[in-house]
N, C-alpha and C positions, 0 to 999 in steps of 0.2 A: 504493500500500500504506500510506503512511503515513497516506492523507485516510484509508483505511480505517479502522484504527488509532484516528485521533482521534474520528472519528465511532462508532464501537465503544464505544470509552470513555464519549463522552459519554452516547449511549444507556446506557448501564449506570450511568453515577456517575447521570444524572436520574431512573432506579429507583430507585436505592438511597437518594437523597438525600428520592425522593417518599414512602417506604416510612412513614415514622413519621406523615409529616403524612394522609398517605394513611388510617393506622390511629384517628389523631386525629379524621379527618374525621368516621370511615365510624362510630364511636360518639356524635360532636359533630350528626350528621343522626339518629341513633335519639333521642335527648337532643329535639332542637327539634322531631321530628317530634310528639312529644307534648306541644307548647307549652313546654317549657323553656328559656333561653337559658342556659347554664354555662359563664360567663367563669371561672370556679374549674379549667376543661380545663387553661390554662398548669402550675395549682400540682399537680393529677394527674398530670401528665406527671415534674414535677420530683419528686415523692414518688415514682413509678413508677419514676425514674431512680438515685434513690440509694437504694431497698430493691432492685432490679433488683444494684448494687453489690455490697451487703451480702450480699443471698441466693447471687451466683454463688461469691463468696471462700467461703462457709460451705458451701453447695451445689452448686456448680457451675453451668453457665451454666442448665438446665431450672430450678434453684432460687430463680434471679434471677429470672428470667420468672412465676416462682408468686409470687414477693414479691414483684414489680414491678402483677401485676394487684390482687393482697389491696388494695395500697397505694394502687390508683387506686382502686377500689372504695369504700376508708375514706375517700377526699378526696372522693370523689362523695359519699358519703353526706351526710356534715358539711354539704355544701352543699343537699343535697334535705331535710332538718330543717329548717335556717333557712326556704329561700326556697321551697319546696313544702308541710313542716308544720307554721309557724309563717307561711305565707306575707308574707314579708318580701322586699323589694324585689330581684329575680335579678340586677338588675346589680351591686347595691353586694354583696349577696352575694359575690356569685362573683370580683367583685376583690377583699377583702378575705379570700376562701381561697385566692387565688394570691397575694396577699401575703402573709398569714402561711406561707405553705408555701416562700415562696423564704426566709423567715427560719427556719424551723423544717427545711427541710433544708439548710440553712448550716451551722446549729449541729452538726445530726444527722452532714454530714459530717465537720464537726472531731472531735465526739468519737468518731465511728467509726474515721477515719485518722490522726489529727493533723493538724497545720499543712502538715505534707508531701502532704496529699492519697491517693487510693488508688492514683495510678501507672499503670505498666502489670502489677497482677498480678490482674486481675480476668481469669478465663476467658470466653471467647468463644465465638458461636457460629461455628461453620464455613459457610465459601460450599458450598452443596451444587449442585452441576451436576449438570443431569436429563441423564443418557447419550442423546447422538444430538442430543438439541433444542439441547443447550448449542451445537455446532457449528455451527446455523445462522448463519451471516453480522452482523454487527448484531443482528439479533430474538435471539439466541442467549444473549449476553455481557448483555443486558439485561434479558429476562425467566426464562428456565432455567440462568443462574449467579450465584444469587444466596443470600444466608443464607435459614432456613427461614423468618426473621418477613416478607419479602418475599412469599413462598408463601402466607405466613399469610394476609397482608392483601389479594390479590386473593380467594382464597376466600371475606375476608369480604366481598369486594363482593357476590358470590354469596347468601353467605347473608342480608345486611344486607336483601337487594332481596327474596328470600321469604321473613323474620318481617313486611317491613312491608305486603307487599304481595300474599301466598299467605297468613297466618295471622287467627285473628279476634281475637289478641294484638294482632297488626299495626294491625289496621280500629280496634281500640278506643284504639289508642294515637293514631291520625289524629285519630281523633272528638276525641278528650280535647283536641288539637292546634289542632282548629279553630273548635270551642264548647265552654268546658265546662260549661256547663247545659244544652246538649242534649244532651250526653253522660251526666250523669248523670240528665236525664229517661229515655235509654234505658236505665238500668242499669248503663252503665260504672262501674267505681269509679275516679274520673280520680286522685283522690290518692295511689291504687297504680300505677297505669300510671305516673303523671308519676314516682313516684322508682323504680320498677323500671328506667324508659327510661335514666332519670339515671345509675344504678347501674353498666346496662352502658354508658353513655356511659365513664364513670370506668372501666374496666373496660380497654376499649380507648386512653383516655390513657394507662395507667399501662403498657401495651404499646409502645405508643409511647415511653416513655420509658424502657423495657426495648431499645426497638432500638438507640434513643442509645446506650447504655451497652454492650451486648452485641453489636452487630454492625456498629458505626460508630466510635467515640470509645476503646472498649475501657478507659474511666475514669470517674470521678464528678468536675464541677467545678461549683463553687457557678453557678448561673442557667446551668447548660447548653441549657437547652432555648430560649433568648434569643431570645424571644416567636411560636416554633412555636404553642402553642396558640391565637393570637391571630389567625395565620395559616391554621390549619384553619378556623377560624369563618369566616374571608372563603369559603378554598374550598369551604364547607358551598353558602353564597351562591352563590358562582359555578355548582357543580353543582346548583343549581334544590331544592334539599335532596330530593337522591336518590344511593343510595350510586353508580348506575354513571358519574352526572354527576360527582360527588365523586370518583372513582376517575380520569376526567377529567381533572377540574383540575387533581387533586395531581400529575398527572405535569408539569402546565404549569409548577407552581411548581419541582417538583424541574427539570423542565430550566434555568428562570431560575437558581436558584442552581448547577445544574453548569456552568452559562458559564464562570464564574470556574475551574473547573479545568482548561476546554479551554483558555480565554485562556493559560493559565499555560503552560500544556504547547506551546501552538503557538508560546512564545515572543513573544505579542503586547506591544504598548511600552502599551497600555490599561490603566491600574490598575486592577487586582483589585478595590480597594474599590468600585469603580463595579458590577462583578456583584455583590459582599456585598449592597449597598443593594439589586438586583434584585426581590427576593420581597416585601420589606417595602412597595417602590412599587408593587409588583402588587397586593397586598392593599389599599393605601390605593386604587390603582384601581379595583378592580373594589367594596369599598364605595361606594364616591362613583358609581360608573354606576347602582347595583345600586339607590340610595335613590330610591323613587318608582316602580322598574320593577322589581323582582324581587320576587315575591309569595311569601311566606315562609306557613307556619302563621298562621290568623288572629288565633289566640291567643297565638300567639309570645310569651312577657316578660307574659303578662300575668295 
């Protein structure tokens, strides 16, 4: 009963832990699939995380989640001007909007909370268990009890896989992806496709960064998101840039970092800090396999 128990748990914490990177991903793969790379996802996440904050205190936790996507949206945007219409370089881009956004919601936090931070008075969302499924064994505690943004984000896996691949939104955003002179030989307009992709890329960080806040952490702290968005991009990679590969991964990564909670709980003599490091070494692995053998958008960054 007890291995049950543990193994219960872990399936459930590698859910919930996969939930944000999962939501990261699954807009980080609509993003590159129309040639974009947007290292700017970290600073979407973190703006999504402390208007996410702001909106549940003012609005309640659905209020957060409204201010938390506007506010990946706005960080998406700022970076599809530069490096899509102004065509300026996507990587320095998109570092330099997740750095200003871990400085610009530093600040945002202080003067929204003070020094004392926001605490625990931010509303949450509730774990909702689906009657009947939740009991199943393992599968149960993992996928049918869990908060709604969980629900959220395998549905988008669903939807992610028919706008790119049932729509001719979808086809044109590939094309735009993979040439974009022969994209706009056909007609595509790629400069729309690229920052509409973008848009919802930002769309789903700033969701992600609404899970942080609202059904994980139940707080705002300056660089909470401590480099999730950087992490999605590997799992973009690893899942072949397809949301159900993506959906995938993210669970591989959320199991690596739920180690450390089973470690802890089984009472193992292994320091914790050895699973923290888990996910960040997976992501530098699975870059470092992936350069030379994983074929991304041909246009990818460029």
């Amino acid at each position: 009963m007890i291995e049950l128990a543990l193994i219960s748990g872990f399936a459930a914490a590698s859910v919930r832990v996969a939930t944000p990177l999962l939501l990261a991903a699954i807009g980080e793969t609509i993003t590159e699939k129309s040639g974009v790379l947007n290292l700017g996802i970290e600073g979407a996440m973190l703006a999504g995380a402390l208007a996410a904050a702001v909106g549940a205190i003012s609005l309640g936790p659905l209020g957060g989640v409204a201010f938390a996507v506007a506010a990946g949206m706005a960080t998406s945007a700022i970076f599809a001007a530069v490096a899509v219409g102004a065509r300026a370089d996507q990587i320095i881009t998109g570092t330099a909007v997740t750095l200003g956004m871990t400085g610009l919601t530093g600040l945002g936090a202080r003067l929204a909370f003070g020094d004392a931070g926001a605490g625990l008075t931010i509303p949450t969302l509730p774990v909702l268990p689906i009657p009947g499924l939740a009991a199943i064994p393992v599968i149960g505690p993992a996928f049918f009890s869990q908060s709604v943004m969980s629900y959220v984000a395998f549905a988008a896996i669903a939807w992610a896989t028919w706008l790119l691949f049932r729509t001719r939104w979808g086809l044109e955003v590939r094309a735009a992806g993979e040439s974009a002179a022969a994209a706009r030989a056909m007609g595509v307009p790629v400069t729309r496709r690229r920052v509409v992709a973008t848009v919802i890329g930002g769309a789903f960080a700033g969701l992600a960064g609404a899970t942080l806040v609202l059904s994980q952490v139940g707080t705002f702290t300056e660089k909470m998101t401590a480099g999730r968005g950087f992490i999605a991009i590997a799992i973009v990679v690893l899942g072949r840039w397809h949301p159900i590969g993506a959906g995938l991964a993210a669970l591989l990564f959320g199991a690596a970092t739920a180690l450390q909670y089973t470690f802890q709980a089984s009472g193992s003599a292994v320091p914790y800090q050895l699973f923290q490091a888990l996910p960040y070494l997976l992501a530098l692995a699975v870059l470092a396999v992936a350069v030379g053998r994983e074929k991304g958008p041909a246009g990818l960054a460029k």
